[in-house]
Structure formats: C-alpha cells, structure tokens
C-alpha positions as a Python dict, from the first residue, in 0.01 Angstrom:
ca = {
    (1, 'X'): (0, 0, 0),
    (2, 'X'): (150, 344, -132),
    (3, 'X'): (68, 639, 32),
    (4, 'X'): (-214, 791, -226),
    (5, 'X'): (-410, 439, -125),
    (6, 'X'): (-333, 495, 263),
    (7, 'X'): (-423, 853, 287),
    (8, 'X'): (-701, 777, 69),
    (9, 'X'): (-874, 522, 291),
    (10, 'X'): (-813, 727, 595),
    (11, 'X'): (-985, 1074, 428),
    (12, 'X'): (-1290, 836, 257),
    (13, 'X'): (-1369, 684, 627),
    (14, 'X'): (-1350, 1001, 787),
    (15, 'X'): (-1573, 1148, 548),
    (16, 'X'): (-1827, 835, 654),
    (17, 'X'): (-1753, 949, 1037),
    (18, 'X'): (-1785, 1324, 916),
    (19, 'X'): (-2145, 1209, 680),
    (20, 'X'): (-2287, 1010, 995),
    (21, 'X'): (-2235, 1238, 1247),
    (22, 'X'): (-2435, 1531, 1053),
    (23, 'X'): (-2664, 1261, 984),
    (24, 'X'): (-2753, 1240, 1381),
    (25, 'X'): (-2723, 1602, 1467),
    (26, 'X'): (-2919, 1718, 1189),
    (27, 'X'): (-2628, 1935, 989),
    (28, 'X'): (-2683, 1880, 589),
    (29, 'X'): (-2352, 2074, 578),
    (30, 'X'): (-2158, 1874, 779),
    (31, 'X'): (-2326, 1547, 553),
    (32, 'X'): (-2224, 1755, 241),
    (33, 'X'): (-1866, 1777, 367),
    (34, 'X'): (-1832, 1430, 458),
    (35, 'X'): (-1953, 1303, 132),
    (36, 'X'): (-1735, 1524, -35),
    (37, 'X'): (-1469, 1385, 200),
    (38, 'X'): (-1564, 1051, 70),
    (39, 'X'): (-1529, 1131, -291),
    (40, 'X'): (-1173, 1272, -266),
    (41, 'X'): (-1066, 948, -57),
    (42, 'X'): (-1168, 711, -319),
    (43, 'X'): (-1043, 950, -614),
    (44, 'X'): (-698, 959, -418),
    (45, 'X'): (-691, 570, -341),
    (46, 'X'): (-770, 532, -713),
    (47, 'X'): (-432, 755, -792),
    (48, 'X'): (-261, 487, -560),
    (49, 'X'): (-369, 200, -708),
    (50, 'X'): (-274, 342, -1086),
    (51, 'X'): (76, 424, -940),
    (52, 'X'): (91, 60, -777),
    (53, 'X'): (-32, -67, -1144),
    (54, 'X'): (245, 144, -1329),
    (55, 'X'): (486, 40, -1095),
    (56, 'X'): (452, -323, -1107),
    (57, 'X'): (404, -252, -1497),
    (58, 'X'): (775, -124, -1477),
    (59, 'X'): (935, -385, -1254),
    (60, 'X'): (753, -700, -1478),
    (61, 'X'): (940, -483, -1829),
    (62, 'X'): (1260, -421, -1637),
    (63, 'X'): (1291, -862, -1544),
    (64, 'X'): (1197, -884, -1889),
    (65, 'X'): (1501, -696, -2026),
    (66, 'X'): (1719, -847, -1813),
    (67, 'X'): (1640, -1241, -1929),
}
C-alpha cells in the first residue's frame, strides 16, 4: 500500500464518520462535507492504485530486459 491508497482510505472513512455524524445532529452541511470527504478518498486511493499498477508494470518490463 503506497501512500495515495493509505491517505485515501483514511480521508474516505473520515468522510463516513464526518457524513454520519451530521446525519444524527441534523447538519446537511456537515453530511455535504463528509460526502465530499468521501469522494476525494476514493479518487486519491484510485491515484494509488494506478501508481501501484504502473509500478509493477515497470518492474515485470525491467525482469523482462534483463532475461
């Protein structure tokens, strides 16, 4: 796990916390935010998993050229 996907996970579940919690006091703001919250997580674990991809991508051409 890279730290896009680790950062990522922690901002999407705070965002649930952040959702829920204007859920039971009534904020729609605070339920806005943590949404939002939520959809930067998963667009920044998604930015870790393409660098994971490229990276593994780059290791499997680099054994490759050395065979």
């Amino acid at each position: 796990m890279n730290k896009d996907q680790a950062n990522g996970a922690l901002k999407n579940m705070s965002g649930k916390v952040q959702q829920s919690i204007g859920k039971v006091i009534g904020n729609k703001q605070q339920q806005v935010d943590g949404l939002k919250n939520q959809v930067v997580g998963k667009a920044q674990v998604a930015v870790g998993d393409t660098k994971a991809a490229i990276k593994d991508i780059q290791k499997s051409v680099s054994k490759s050229f050395k065979k």
